[in-house]
C-alpha positions as CSV (number, residue, x, y, z in Angstrom):
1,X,97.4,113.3,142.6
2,X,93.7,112.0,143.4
3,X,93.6,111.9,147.5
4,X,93.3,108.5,147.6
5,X,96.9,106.8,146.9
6,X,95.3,104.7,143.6
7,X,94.7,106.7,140.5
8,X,91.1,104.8,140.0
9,X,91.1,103.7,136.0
10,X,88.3,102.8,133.5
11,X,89.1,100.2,130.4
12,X,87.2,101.2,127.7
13,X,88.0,98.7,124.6
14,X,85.2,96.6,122.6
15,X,87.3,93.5,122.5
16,X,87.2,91.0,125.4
17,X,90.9,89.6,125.1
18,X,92.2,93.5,125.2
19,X,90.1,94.6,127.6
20,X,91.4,91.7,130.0
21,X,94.4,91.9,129.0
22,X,95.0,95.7,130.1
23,X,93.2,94.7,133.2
24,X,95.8,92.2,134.3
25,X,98.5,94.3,133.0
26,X,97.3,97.2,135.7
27,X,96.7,94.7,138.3
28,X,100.4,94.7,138.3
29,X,100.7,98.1,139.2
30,X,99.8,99.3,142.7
31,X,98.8,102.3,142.9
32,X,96.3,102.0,140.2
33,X,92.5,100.6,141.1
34,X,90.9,99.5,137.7
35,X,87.2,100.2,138.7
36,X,85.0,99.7,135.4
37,X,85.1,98.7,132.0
38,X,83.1,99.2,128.5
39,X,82.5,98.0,125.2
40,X,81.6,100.3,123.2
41,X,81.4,104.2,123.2
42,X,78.2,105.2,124.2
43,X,78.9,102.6,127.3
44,X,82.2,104.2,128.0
45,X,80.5,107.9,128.3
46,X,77.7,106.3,130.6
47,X,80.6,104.4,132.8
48,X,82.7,107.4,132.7
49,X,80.0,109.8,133.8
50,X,79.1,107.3,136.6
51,X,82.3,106.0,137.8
52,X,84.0,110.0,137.5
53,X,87.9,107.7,137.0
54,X,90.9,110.0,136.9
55,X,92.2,108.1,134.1
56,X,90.4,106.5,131.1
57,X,92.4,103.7,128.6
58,X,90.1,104.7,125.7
59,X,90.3,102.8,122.5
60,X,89.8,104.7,119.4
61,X,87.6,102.1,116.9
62,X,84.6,101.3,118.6
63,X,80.9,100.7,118.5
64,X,78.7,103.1,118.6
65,X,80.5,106.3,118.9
66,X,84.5,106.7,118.2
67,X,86.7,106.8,121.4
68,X,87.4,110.4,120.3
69,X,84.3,111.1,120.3
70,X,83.3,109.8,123.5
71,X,85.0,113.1,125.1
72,X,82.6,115.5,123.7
73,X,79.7,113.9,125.9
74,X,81.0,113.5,129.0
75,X,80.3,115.8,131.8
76,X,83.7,115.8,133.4
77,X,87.2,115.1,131.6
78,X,89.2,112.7,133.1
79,X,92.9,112.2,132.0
80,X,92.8,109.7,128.9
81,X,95.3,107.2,127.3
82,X,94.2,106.3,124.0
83,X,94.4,103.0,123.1
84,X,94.8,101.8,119.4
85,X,95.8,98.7,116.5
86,X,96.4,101.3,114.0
87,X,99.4,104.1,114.1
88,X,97.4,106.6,111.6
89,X,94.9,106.9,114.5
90,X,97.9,107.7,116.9
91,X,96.6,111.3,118.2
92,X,98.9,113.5,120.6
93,X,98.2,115.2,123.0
94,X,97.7,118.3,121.3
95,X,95.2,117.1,118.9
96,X,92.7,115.3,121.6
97,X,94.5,116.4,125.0
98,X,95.6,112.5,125.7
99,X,98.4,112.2,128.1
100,X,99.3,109.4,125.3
101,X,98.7,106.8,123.1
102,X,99.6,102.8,123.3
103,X,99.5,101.4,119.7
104,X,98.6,97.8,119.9
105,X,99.9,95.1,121.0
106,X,101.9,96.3,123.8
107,X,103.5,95.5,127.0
108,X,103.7,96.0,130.7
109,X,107.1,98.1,130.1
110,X,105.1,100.3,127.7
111,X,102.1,100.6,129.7
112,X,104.3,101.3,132.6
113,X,106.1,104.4,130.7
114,X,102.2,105.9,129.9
115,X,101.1,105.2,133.8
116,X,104.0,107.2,134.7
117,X,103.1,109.9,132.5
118,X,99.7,110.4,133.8
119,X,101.2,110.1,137.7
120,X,103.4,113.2,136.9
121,X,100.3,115.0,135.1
122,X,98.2,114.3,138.7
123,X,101.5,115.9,140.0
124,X,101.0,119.4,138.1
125,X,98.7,121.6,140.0
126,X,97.3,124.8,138.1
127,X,98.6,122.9,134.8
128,X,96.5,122.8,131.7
129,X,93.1,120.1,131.9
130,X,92.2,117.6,129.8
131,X,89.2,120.4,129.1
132,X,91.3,122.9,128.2
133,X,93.2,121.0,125.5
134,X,89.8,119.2,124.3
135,X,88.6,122.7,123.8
136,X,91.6,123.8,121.8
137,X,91.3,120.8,120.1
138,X,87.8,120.8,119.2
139,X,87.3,124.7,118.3
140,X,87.1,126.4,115.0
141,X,89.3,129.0,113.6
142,X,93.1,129.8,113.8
143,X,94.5,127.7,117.0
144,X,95.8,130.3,119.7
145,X,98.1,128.0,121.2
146,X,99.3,124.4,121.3
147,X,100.2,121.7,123.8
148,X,103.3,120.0,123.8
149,X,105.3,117.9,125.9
150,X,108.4,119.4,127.8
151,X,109.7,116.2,130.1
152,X,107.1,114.8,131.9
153,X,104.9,118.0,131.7
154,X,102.3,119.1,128.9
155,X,102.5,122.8,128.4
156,X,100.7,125.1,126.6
157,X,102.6,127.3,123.9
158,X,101.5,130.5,121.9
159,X,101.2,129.4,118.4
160,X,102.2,133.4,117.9
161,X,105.6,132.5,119.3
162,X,106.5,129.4,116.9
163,X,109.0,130.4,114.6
164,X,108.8,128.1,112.2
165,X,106.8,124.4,111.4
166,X,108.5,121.5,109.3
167,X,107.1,118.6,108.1
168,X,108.8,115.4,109.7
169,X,107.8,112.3,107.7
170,X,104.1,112.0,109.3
171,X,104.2,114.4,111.7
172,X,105.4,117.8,112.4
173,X,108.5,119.6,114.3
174,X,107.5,122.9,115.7
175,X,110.3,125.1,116.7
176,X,109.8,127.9,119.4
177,X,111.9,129.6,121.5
178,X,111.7,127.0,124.0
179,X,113.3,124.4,121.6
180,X,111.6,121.7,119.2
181,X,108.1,120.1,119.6
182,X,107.2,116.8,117.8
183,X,103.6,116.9,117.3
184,X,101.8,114.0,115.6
185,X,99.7,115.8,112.9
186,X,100.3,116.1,108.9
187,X,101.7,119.7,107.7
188,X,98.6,119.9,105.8
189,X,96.4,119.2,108.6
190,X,98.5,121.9,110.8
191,X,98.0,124.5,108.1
192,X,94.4,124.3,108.2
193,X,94.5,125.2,112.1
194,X,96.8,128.6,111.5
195,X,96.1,132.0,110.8
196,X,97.2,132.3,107.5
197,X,97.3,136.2,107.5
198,X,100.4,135.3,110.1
199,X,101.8,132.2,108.9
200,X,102.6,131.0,105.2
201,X,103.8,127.7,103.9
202,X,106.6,128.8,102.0
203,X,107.9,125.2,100.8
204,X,106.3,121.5,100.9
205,X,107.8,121.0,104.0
206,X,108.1,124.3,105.7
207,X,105.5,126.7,107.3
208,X,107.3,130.0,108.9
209,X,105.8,132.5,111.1
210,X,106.0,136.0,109.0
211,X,106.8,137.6,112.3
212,X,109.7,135.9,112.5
213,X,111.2,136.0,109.1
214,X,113.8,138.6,108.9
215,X,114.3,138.8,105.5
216,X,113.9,136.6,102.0
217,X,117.2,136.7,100.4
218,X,117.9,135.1,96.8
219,X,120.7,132.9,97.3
220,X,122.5,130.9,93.9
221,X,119.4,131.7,91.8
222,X,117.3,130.3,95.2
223,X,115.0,132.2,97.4
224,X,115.5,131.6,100.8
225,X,113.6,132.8,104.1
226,X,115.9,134.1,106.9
227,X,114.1,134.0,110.5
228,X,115.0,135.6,113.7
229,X,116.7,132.6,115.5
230,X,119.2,132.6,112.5
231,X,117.4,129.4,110.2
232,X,117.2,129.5,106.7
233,X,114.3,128.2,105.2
234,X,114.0,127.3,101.6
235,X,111.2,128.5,99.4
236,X,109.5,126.8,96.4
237,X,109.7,128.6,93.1
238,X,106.0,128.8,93.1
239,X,105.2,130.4,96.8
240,X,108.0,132.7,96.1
241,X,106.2,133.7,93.0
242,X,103.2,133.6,94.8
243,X,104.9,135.9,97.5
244,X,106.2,138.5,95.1
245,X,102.8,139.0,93.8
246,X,101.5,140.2,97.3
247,X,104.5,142.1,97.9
248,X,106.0,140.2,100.7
């Protein structure tokens, strides 16, 4: 928690009418001090690196520079809520390191749930940043780890000990020894972040860790992948063809 008993807040949002209403909203609450605004990205990096707010209401579509941008050029990373009017633009907190997202038009029991959210993330000392997931976020190459959300907490998570991914209408449930992880990313979009030397996508919907996969076993004229923690996974005709052919 910042040492002053208000989490100080920036409202970053390139329409007047949202921007006033979010300010009225966390007028509400008392122990949050809203202490500068923007209206556009290149603004909100400037009031951001002025003002140094714990938290940041960030709106995704803006003028100037994209609110996901806007966290590659700031000197320090405050704790963000993104802000947004369209659900494909929902990011988690793995993708961008957001403590969460508000998909407009929403309410002071909504806003309420996210403030809450960030009051237990000032509560985790020796937790991971908003740096540390921005840099995950924003490297190249195979992903080393994720960040999911156990509780109230974020937490990072070896992406060598996930078992298995599947595909969950938009998003993605990840499945580790800790239990199951909704992420809010595509399959496809996951696949392109893994090492595919340890992971393969044996189905449409399913991406299992080789390390984990005990055996594949033909099953009624089907091939199916057995892992570790006892699921069965199904393969497609074609990546069991595929997986023959490199001896797998």
């Amino acid at each position: 928690m910042p040492t002053s008993d208000a989490i100080t807040v920036i409202v970053a949002d390139d329409e007047p009418i949202a921007r006033s209403g979010l300010r009225d909203m966390l007028a509400a609450v008392s122990w949050v001090q809203c202490v500068g605004e923007a209206a556009s990205g290149t603004a909100a990096v400037e009031a951001i690196n002025t003002l140094k707010p714990d938290l940041v209401f960030l709106d995704i579509q803006m003028p100037g520079m994209l609110g996901t941008e806007v966290l590659r050029h700031v000197k320090k990373q405050p704790h963000v809520i993104f802000t947004t009017a369209f659900a494909e633009h929902a990011v988690s907190a793995f993708e961008l390191g957001a403590l969460d997202y508000l998909l407009k038009p929403f309410g002071q029991a909504r806003l309420e749930k996210s403030l809450e959210r960030a009051r237990a993330a000032f509560g985790e000392p020796g937790g991971p940043t908003p740096f540390d997931r921005l840099t995950e976020a924003f490297a190249t190459g195979p992903m080393s780890r994720l960040f999911v959300r156990l509780g109230a907490t974020i937490v990072p998570i070896a992406v060598d000990s996930i078992l298995r991914f599947e595909a969950d209408g938009d998003y993605v449930t990840a499945f580790s020894p800790r239990g199951k992880h909704l992420l809010h990313l595509s399959l496809v979009r996951l696949e392109a972040r893994l090492d595919p030397t340890k992971f393969t996508r044996v189905h449409r919907s399913h991406i299992v860790n080789l390390a984990h996969v005990t055996a594949f076993r033909r099953v009624k004229g089907r091939v199916i992948a057995e892992l570790s923690d006892g699921a069965r996974v199904s393969v497609s005709r074609e990546r069991a063809r595929e997986l023959r052919q490199l001896g797998v």
